[in-house]
Structure formats: structure tokens, C-alpha cells
C-alpha positions in Angstrom: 126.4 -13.1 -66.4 129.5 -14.9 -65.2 130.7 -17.7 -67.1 133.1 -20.4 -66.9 136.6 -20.2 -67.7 139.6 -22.0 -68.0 141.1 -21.1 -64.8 137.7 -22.5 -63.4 137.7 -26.0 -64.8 141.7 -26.2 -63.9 140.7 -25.6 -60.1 137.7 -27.4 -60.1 140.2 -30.5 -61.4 142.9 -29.7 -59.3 140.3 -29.9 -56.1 139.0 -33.1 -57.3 142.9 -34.2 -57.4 143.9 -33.2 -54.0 141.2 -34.6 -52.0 139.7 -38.6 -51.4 136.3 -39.0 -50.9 134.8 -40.4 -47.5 132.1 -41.5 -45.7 129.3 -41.5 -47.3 129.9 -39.0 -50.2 132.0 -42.1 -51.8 131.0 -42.4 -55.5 131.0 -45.9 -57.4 132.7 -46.6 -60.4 129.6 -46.7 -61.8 128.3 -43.4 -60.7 131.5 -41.4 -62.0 131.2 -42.5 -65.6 127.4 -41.4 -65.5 128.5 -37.8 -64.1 129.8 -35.1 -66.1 133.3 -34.3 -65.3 132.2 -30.6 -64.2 129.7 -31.8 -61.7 129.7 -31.3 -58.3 128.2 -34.6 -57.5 131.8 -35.4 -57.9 132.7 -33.1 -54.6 134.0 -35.4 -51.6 133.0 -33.4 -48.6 129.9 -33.9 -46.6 127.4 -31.2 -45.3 125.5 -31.0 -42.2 122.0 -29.5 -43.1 119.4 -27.6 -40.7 117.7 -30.5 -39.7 121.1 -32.3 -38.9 120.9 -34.8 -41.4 124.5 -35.4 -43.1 124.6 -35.1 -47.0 126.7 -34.6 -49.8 126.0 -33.4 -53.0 125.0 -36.0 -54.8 122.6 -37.1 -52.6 121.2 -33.7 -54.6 121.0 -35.4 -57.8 118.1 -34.7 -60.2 117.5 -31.8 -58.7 118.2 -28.2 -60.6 119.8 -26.4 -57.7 120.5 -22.4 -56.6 123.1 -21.9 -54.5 124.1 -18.8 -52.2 126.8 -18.2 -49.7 125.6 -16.7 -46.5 126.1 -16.4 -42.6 123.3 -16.0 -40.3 124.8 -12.7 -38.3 125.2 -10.9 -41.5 123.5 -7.6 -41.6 123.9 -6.2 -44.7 123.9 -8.4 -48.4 122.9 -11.5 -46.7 119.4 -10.4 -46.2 118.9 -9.2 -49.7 120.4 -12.2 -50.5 118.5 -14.0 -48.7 115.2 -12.1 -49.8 116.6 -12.6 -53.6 116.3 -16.6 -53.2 112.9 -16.1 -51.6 111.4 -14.1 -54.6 113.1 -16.6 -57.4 111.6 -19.6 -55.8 108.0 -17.6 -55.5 108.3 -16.8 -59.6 109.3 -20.1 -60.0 107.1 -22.0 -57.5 104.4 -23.4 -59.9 105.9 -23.7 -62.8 108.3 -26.6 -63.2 108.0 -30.0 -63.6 111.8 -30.9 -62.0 111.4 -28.7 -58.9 115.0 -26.9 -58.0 116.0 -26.8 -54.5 117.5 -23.6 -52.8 120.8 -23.9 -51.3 122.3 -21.6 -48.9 126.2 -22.7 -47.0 127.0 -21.2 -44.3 130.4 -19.3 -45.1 130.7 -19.4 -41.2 130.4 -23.0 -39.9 132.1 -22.6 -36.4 129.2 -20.7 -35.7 126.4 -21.7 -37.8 125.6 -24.6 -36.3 122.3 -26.9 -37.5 120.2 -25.9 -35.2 121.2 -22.0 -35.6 120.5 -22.6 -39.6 116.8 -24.1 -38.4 116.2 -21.0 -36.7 117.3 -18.3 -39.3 115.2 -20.9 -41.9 112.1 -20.3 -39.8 112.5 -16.5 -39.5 113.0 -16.0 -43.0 110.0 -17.9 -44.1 112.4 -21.3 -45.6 111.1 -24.0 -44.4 109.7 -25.8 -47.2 111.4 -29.0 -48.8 112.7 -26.7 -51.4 115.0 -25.5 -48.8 118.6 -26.3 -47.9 121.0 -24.7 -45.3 124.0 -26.6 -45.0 127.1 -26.2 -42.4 130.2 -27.7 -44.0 133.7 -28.2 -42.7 136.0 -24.7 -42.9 138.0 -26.6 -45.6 134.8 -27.9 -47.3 133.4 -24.5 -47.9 136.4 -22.9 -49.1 136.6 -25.2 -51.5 133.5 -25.4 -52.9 133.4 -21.2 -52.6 136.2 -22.1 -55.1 134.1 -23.5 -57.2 131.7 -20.2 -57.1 133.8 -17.9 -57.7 132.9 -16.6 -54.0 135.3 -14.7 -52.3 135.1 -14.3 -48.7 137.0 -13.1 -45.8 136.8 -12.4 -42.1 137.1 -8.8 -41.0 136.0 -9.2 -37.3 135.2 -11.6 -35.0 131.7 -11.4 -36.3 131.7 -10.3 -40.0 132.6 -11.3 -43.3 133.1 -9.7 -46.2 131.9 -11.3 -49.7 131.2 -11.9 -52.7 127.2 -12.0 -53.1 127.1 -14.7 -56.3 123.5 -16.9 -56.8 124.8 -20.1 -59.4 122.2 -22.3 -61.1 123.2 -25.9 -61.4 121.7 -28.2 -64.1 120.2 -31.8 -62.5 123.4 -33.3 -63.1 125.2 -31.1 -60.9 127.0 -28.4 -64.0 127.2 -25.0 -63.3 124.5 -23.5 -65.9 124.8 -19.9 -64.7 125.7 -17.2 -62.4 125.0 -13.6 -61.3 125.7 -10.9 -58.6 122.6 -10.6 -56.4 121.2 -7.9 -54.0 118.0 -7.1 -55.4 119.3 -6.6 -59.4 116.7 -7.6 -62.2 116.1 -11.6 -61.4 113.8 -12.5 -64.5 117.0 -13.7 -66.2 117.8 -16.1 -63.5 114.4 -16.9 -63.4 114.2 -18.2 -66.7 117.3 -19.9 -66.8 115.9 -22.1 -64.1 112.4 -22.4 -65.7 114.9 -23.8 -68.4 117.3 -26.0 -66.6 114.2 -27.2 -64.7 112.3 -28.6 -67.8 115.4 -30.8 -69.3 
């Protein structure tokens, strides 16, 4: 299990620092003092999702949320990945009352457009409620692959190499937990959401 650390809650501050909200995401005076200081409801940017709807994240609030990083064109860990968040949401499908949403950003949003994210959503068997894809702005998901401890990088004009992290967020928007995917024992994540889920 990955947990936080200081070196986390210093970036996640320091991002908060260096950017002003806009649009939409804007928070209310009113809304900060209700969120934790470690949420990511507190996050500025705003995310285009697969059926081209603009959001932010705390449009997500109340929600227990699991979160990968992905690109459609991968070929190798995205899949597992990918089958990963399909088998947690099965185990975990009729279970809690607060039901979590699944949320996958695109590491590659020049190219993972909406409409692309639909698609791979309908071949993968995501197209539930449950489900989010989300296309961000280049800046936007580095940052918030900051956040996640997700390292990625570009090593052609079509790949990427990284990190292959699933994080658990609590309804208020705190990272709960995290661990490496790719088809590794998931009742532990499983129950951790069964948990956050029931608060």
C-alpha cells in the first residue's frame, strides 16, 4: 500500500498555491471551509468527460471515487488496468449504499479526444453511470498525476511509459488509499472501498 507523505502534502499545497481557479471549477468561501485541506475538490482545472460534458472535481462530490491513469492506444498495462477497474466495480457493484464512481484520465489528451474516450468506454464494456473518462488539459493532468504519485512519460509518438497506480478517494475528495495494479490480489482494494463507501 502506498501512503501519504510529507513530500505529498507539500506538492499537493504548492499546486494549490501556483494556480487560480476558473470557470466553473471556482469554489465559494463557503465551500473551502467545508472541504478538507487534502481534497481534491479543491483542484482548479476542468475536465472534458466522454460524453463532452465539462466538469471538475467537485462536481464529484459525495461520491467515493477510483481513479486510474490511462491512454486509449496503450497496449500493454492499460488493458489490465483497465480490466482491473472492471472486476473492482463487479465485486463491489451491489454492495454499497454511497456508490463510488470509476475514473480513468487520459494521460494523452491531444489525442484522446471525448468522442475517442466514448468509443474505448463502449468496447471495454464502461458505459454505466459508474463510469468516468475524462480528457484534461496537458498541464491539468500532470498535475493531478502529481498528486497520484503517477509517473509518466512519452517514449514515441504513440506510447507512454507509466506508472500503473489505482487511488481510492473518500466522498470528500481525500486520498484513502493506493496500489500498483495489473491483475495483483484486489480484495484489499475492494474492501477499502466497501469501507469508504459506507461512511
Amino acid at each position: 500500500m502506498i501512503k501519504y507523505n510529507t513530500l505529498f502534502i507539500s506538492l499537493f499545497v504548492l499546486l494549490l498555491g501556483c494556480q487560480e481557479p476558473s470557470g466553473n471549477s471556482k469554489l465559494t468561501q463557503e465551500e473551502v471551509k467545508e472541504l478538507n485541506e487534502m481534497s481534491i475538490y479543491h483542484l482548479p482545472s476542468n475536465w472534458n468527460t466522454q460524453d463532452g460534458e465539462q466538469i471538475s472535481f467537485k462536481d464529484l462530490k459525495g461520491h467515493p471515487l477510483v481513479v486510474v491513469m490511462i491512454y486509449t492506444s496503450c497496449q500493454t498495462a492499460c488493458p489490465r488496468l483497465v480490466a482491473d477497474m472492471r472486476f473492482i466495480a463487479e465485486k463491489v457493484a451491489s454492495k454499497p449504499k454511497n456508490k463510488p464512481k470509476y475514473i480513468l484520465v487520459s494521460i494523452d489528451p491531444l489525442n484522446d479526444s471525448p468522442e475517442k474516450l466514448k468509443d474505448f468506454a463502449k468496447e471495454n464494456n464502461m458505459e454505466g453511470d459508474q463510469w468516468l473518462f475524462l480528457q484534461g488539459t496537458e498541464d491539468g493532468v500532470r498535475d493531478f498525476a502529481n498528486i497520484l504519485s503517477v509517473k509518466y512519460k512519452k517514449i514515441n509518438p504513440m506510447d507512454f511509459s507509466h506508472s500503473n497506480i489505482i487511488s481510492v478517494f473518500d466522498k470528500e475528495g481525500v486520498l484513502q488509499y493506493q496500489k500498483e495494479g495489473l491483475g495483483l490480489e484486489n480484495d484489499e482494494i475492494i474492501n477499502q472501498i466497501l469501507k469508504i463507501s459506507k461512511i
